[in-house]
C-alpha positions as CSV (number, residue, x, y, z in Angstrom):
1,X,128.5,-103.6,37.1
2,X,127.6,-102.5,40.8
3,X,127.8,-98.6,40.5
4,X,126.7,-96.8,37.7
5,X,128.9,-93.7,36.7
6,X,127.5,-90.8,35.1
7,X,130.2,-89.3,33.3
8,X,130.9,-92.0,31.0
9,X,127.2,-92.2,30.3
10,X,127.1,-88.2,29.6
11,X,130.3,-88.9,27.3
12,X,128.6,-91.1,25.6
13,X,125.8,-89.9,24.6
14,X,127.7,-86.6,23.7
15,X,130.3,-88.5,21.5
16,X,127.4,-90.3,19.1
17,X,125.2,-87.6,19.3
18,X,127.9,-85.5,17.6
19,X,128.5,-87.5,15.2
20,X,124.7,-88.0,14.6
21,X,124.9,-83.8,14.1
22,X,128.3,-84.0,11.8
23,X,126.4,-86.0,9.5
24,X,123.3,-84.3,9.2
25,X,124.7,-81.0,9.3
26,X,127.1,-82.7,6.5
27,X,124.2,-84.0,4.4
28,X,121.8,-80.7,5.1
29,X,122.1,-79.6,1.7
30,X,121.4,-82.9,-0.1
31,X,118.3,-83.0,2.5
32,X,116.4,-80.2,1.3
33,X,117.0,-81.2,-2.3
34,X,115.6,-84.6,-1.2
35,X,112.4,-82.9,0.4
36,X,111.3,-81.4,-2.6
37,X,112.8,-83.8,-5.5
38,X,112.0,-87.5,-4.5
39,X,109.1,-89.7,-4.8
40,X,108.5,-91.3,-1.3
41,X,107.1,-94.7,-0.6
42,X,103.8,-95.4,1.4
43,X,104.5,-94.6,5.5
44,X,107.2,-91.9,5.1
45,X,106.7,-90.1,8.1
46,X,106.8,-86.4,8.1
47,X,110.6,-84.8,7.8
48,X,110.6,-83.8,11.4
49,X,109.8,-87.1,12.7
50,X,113.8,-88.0,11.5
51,X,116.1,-85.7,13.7
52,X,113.5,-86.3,17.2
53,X,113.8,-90.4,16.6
54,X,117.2,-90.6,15.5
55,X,118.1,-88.0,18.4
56,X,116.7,-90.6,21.0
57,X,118.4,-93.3,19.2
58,X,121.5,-91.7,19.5
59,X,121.0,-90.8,23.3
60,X,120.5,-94.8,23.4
61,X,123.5,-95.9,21.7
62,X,125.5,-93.8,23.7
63,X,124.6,-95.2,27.1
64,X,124.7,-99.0,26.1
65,X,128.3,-98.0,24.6
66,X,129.2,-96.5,27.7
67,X,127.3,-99.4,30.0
68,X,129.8,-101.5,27.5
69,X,132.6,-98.9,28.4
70,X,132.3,-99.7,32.5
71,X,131.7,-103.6,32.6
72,X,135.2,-105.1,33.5
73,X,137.5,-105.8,30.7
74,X,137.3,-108.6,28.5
75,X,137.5,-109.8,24.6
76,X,133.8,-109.4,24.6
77,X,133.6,-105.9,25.9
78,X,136.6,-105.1,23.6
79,X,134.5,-106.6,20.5
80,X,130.9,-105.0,21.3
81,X,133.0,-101.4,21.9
82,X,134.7,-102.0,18.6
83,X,131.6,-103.4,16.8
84,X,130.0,-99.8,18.1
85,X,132.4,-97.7,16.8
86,X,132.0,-99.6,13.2
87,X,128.1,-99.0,13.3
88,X,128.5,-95.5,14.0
89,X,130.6,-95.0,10.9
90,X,128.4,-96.9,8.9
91,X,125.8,-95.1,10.4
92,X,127.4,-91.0,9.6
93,X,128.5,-92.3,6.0
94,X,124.9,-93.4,5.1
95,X,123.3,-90.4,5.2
96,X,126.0,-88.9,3.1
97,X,125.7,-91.9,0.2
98,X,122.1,-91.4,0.3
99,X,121.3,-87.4,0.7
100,X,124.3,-85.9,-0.8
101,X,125.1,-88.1,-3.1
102,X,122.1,-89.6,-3.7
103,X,123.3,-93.0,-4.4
104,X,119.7,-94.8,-3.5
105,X,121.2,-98.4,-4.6
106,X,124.6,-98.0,-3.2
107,X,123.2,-96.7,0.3
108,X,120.7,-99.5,0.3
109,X,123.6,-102.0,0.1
110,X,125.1,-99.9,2.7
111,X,122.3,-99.8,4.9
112,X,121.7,-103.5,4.8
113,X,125.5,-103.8,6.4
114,X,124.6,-101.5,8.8
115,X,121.7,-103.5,9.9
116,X,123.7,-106.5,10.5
117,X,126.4,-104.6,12.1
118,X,123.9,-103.5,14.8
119,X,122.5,-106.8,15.0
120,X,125.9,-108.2,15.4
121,X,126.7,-105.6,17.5
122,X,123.7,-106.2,19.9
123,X,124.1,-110.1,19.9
124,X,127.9,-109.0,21.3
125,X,126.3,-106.3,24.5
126,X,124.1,-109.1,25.0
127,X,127.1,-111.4,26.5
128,X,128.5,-108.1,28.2
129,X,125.7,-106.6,29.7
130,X,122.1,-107.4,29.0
131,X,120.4,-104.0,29.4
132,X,123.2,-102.0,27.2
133,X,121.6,-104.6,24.4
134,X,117.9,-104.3,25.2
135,X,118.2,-100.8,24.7
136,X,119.6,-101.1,21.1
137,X,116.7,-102.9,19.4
138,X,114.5,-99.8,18.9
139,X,117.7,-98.9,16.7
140,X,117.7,-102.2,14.6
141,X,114.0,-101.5,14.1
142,X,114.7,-98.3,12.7
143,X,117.1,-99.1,10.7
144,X,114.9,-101.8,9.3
145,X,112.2,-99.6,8.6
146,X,115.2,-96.9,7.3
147,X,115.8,-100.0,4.6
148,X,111.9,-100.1,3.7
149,X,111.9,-96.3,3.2
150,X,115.3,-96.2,1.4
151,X,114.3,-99.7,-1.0
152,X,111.1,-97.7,-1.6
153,X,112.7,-94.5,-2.6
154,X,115.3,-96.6,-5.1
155,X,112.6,-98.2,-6.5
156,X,110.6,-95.3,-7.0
157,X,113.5,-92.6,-8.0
């Protein structure tokens, strides 16, 4: 990849942060029963800390997807795009298994798919383009910790 282009990039970042948006405006009412109903598990951050972080980790999916999007093609690049679109609908569908419905054990399964999604889905930008990869990790560590907060509030709930 010689020459970055923007618009992709901009696309990108629009696309997944909508979706981000769509599922938390989705889920908005089972979040504020959440706030006030649920025992939390040692290190829950603060409720605000959730839309800022996942906000940046959306901006970053959406650039290595479009970094992915302007390498030439390949079965690789065709993979790690496909392997992004999976992980984002894993990713909009767990916050409605686990604030609107509520479904603590089912979205912890869930969530542990979604970690080795991502994973699998960095492993496969990694062959593509090593930067569009680098950039995902502070998503698998979230998501990680996400799987702490969400075996914590099953096991507490």
């Amino acid at each position: 990849m010689k020459r970055y282009r923007w618009a992709p990039c901009v696309l990108g970042v629009l696309l997944t942060e909508a979706v981000g948006g769509l599922s938390g405006w989705l889920a908005r009412d089972g979040i504020e029963r959440y706030a006030g109903a649920i025992v939390k598990p040692p290190l829950s951050p603060p409720g605000i800390v959730f839309p800022i972080v996942w906000g940046i980790l959306f901006a970053l999916m959406g650039v290595g997807a479009a970094r992915i999007w302007l390498c030439p093609p390949s079965a690789l690049r065709t993979r790690g795009l496909v392997l992004f679109a999976v992980q984002l609908a894993f990713n909009f569908f767990w916050s409605i298994l686990f604030f609107c419905l509520q479904n603590f054990g089912l979205a912890l399964l869930w969530l542990a798919v979604l970690w080795g999604l991502i994973l699998w889905m960095i492993l496969t930008f990694q062959k593509v383009d090593r930067p569009a990869a680098r950039i995902q990790v502070p998503y698998l560590l979230w998501a990680g910790f996400a799987a702490y907060l969400n075996f914590g509030i099953w096991a507490l709930n």
